[in-house]
N, C-alpha and C positions, 0 to 999 in steps of 0.2 A: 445543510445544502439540499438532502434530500424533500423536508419538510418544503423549503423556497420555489423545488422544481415543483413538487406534487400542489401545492400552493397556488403558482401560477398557470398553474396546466386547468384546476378548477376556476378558479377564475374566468381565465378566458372561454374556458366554455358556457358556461352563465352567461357570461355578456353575449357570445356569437350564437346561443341559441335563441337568448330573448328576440336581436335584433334579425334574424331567419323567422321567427314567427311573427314580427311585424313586417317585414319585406312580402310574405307569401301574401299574409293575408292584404297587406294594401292594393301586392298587383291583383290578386285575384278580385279583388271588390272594382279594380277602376281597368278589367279587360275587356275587351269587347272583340278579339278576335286571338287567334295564336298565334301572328305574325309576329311584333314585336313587344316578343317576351323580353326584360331587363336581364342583363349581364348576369349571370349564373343562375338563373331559374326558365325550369319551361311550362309553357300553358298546353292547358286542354282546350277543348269546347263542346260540352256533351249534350247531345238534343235527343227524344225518341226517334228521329228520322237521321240523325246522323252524327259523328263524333269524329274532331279530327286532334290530332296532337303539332307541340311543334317539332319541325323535322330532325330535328340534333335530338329528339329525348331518345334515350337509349331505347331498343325492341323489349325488351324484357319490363322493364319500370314502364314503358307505354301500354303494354298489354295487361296489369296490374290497374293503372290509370283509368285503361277504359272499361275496366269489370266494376268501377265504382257501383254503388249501389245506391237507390234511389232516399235512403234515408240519412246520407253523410254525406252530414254538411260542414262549417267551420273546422278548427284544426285538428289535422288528421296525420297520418303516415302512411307510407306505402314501402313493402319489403320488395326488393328484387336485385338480381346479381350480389345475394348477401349481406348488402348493407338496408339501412334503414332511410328513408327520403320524405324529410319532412314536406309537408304541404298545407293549403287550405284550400276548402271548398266552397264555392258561393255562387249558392241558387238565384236568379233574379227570372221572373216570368217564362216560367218551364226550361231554362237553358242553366247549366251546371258549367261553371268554369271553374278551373282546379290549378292553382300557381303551386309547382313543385320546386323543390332547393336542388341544386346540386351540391350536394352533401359531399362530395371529392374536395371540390373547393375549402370546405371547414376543414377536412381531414390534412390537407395538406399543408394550409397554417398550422393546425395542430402540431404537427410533427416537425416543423420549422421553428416554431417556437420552444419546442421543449428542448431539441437540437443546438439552440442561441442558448439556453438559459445552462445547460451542462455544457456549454463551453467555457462559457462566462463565470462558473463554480471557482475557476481558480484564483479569477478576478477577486470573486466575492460576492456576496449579495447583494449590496448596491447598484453594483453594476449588472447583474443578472435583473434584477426588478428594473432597472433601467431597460434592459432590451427587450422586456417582454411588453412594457409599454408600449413600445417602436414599434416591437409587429404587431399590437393590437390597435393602435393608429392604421397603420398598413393596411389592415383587415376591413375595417367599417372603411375604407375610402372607395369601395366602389360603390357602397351604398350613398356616401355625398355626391357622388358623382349620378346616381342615379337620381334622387331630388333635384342635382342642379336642372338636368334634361327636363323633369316633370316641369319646375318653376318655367325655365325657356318656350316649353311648350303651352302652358296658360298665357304668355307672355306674346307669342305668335298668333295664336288663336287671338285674342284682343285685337291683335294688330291688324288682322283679316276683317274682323266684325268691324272695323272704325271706317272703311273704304266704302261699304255698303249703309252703313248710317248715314255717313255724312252726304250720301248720294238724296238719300230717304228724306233728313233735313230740308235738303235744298231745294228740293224739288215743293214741298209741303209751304217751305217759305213762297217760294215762287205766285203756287196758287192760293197763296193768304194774299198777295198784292191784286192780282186779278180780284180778290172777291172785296178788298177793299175799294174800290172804283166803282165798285155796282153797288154795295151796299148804301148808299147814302139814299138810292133810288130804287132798289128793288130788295123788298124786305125778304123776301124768298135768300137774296145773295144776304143779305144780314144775318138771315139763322146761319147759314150755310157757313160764313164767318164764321160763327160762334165755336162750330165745329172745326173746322179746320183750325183755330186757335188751340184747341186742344189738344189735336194732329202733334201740332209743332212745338207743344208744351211735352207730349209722351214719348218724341225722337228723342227731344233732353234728356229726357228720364232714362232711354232704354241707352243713350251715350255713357251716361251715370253709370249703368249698370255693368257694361264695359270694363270700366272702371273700378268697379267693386272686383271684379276678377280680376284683377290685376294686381290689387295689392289684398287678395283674399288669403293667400300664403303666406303673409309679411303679417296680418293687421293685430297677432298679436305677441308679435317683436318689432314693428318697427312703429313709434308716434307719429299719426297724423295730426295736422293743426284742425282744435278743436274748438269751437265756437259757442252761444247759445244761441239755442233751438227750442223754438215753443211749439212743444208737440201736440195742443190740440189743435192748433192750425195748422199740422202738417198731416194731423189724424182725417182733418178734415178734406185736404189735397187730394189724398190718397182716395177717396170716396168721392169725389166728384169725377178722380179720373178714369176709377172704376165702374162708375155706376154705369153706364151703356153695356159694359160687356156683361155684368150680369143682369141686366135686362134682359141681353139676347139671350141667355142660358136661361131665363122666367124665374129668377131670383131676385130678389129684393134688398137693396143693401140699404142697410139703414147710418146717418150718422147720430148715436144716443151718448154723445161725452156727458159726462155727469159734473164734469168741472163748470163753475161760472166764472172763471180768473183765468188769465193765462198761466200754462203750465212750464216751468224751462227745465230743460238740462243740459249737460253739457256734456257736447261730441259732436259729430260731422254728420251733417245734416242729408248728404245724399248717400249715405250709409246707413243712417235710422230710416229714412223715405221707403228703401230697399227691402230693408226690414218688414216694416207694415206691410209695404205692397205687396210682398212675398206671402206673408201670414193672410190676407185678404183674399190675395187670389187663388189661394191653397183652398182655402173655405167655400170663396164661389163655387168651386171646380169639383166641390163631393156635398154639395148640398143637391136636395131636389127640386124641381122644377115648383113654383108656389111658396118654397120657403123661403126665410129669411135671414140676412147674414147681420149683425149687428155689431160697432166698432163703436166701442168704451176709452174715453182716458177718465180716468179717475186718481185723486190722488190719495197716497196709502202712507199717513207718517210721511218719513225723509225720502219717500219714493213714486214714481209715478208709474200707473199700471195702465197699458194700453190693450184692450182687451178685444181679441176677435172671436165674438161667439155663431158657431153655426151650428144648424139643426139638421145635419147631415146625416152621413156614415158613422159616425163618431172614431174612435181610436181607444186604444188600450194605453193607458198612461204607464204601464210598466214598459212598452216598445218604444216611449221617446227616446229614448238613448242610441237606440238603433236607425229609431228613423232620420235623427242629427247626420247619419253618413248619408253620402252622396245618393242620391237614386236609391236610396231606401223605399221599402214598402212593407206596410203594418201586415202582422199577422189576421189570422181567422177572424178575431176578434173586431178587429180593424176596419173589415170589410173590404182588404184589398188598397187602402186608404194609398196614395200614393205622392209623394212631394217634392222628388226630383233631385234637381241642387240644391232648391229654395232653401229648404229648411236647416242643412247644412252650412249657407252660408249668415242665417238668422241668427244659427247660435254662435259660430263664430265672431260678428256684429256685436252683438249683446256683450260678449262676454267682454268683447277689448271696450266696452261700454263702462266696465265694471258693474252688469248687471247679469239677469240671467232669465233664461227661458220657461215659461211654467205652463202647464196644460192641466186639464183636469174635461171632466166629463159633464157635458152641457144640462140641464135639467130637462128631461121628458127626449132625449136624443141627441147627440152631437159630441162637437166638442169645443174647447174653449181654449185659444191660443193664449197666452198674455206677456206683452215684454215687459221686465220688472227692473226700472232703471232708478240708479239716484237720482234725488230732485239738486237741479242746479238753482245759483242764486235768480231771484223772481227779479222779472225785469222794472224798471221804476216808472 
């Protein structure tokens, strides 16, 4: 019996400290202020001009908090009123946010657990490993409860962004009808068409993209319906609908498919589009002004490789992993390389693709994005 308590008492601590260092470090990576911290953890917010904490954190563990030191980052602990308080720390553009555990919380399941499971001794062990389950069920449910909130909240934000599009839509359709009435007679209102058709072709797109945050938490547990998709003519889309904006930035986007055949694969088409667009305009946006961005599909064996090369900043291909989270930014290395959500939600994309993301380092400067997907069956 003593073995079963001592058993179950490690246990559950494994489990409740893994899931404490994945809770610190997600709030700490997605805060952006010390208001609202999640159910048993508090924030910081540490800048050279100012530092505040959230107001429940105890004085002692706050003043601990904010002696942090400018070299600690990721997972950390901080000692105060005796116990020990796990945390993480996450730098983003000179501002230090620090998601701390209240560690009372663990200790007090702890002690409630071990208290059920020497009750339950007389029962027997069945029944004692039955109740330690219960409370470690018990234990992660504020953590579900705190994902359901995150999902809700991607889910409201979507909901905001759909009221302001669909305004942007309408209005963009409105003036495609005006300029269809002049174009037949005034070639000025015919280019001018041309434009505005594309207008009204990139509200779709950015509706779409709505859209991709919405089922960007789900996309790889729940199945969307999935089509073929010929991706050198979507490689192609995507470069026609970029090319003005990197005109204005004095870049050159080139489209050089290497394919002479259509290319297919199978999956959802304004989720691949998303993809590329994303990888493009990441490139635009850290290349220099004269250079050139250049978009590949080539096909590789059973696989088709969509390649965005630019002769940028370049990137450190050991940081892709880091730069896969949210509002990442590359090291020294990197040059500050910066990719927001985009990149984030690429790889997430790819992978419910069943493919996956590859970078590597451009020749003579840059770097080279590449989505690496199966090839679906060729259209007839």
């Amino acid at each position: 019996m003593l073995l079963a308590i001592v058993g179950a008492a490690l246990l559950f601590d494994r489990q409740q400290l893994a899931e404490i260092r994945g809770r610190v470090e997600t709030t700490a990576h997605t805060a952006d202020d010390v208001v609202d911290a999640p159910p048993g953890t508090w924030l910081a917010r540490l800048t050279p001009a100012a530092q505040e904490t959230t107001r429940s954190m105890p004085a002692a563990l706050a003043e601990a908090v904010l002696a942090t030191g400018e070299d600690v980052t990721g997972q950390t602990s901080y000692t105060a009123d005796g116990r020990s308080w796990p945390a993480w720390v996450d730098r983003r553009e000179g501002v230090a946010y620090v998601a701390v555990y209240d560690i009372r919380l663990h200790s007090g399941e702890e002690r409630r657990l071990l208290a059920s499971t020497a009750a339950a001794g007389g029962v027997g062990v069945l029944l004692a490993a039955l109740t330690g389950l219960l409370a470690g069920r018990r234990a992660v449910r504020p953590l579900g409860e705190a994902m359901e909130l995150q999902r809700q909240f991607v889910a409201d934000a979507s909901h905001e962004l759909r009221t302001p599009l669909a305004v942007l839509s309408t209005r963009a359709q409105l003036l495609r009808r005006h300029l269809v009435a002049d174009a037949a007679r005034d070639p000025a209102a015919a280019r001018r068409l041309t434009e505005v058709d594309q207008l009204v072709h990139d509200t779709q797109a950015m509706a779409d993209v709505v859209s991709d945050l919405l089922l960007s938490a789900q996309l790889e547990h729940t199945e969307q319906p999935a089509g073929r998709v010929e991706i050198v003519e979507l490689a192609a889309e995507v470069v026609r609908s970029l090319t003005p904006y990197a005109a204005d930035r004095g870049v050159t986007l080139v489209d050089r498919t290497g394919a002479r055949e259509p290319l297919v694969v199978d999956g959802v088409r304004t989720s691949l589009r998303r993809s590329v667009l994303a990888l493009v305009d990441n490139a635009i946006a850290h290349s220099r002004p004269g250079s050139e961005v250049e978009v590949r599909v080539v096909a590789a064996g059973d696989e088709v490789h969509v390649d965005v090369v630019d002769h940028g900043t370049g990137v450190d291909v050991a940081d892709v992993e880091r730069l896969s989270r949210r509002f990442a930014r590359g090291g020294d290395e990197s040059a500050g390389r910066r990719v927001g959500l985009g990149l984030a939600l690429v790889t997430q994309i790819v992978r419910s693709h069943g493919g996956r993301l590859a970078v590597s380092e451009t020749a003579g400067g840059g770097a080279t994005f590449s989505l690496v997907l199966p090839c679906g069956a060729r259209p007839a």
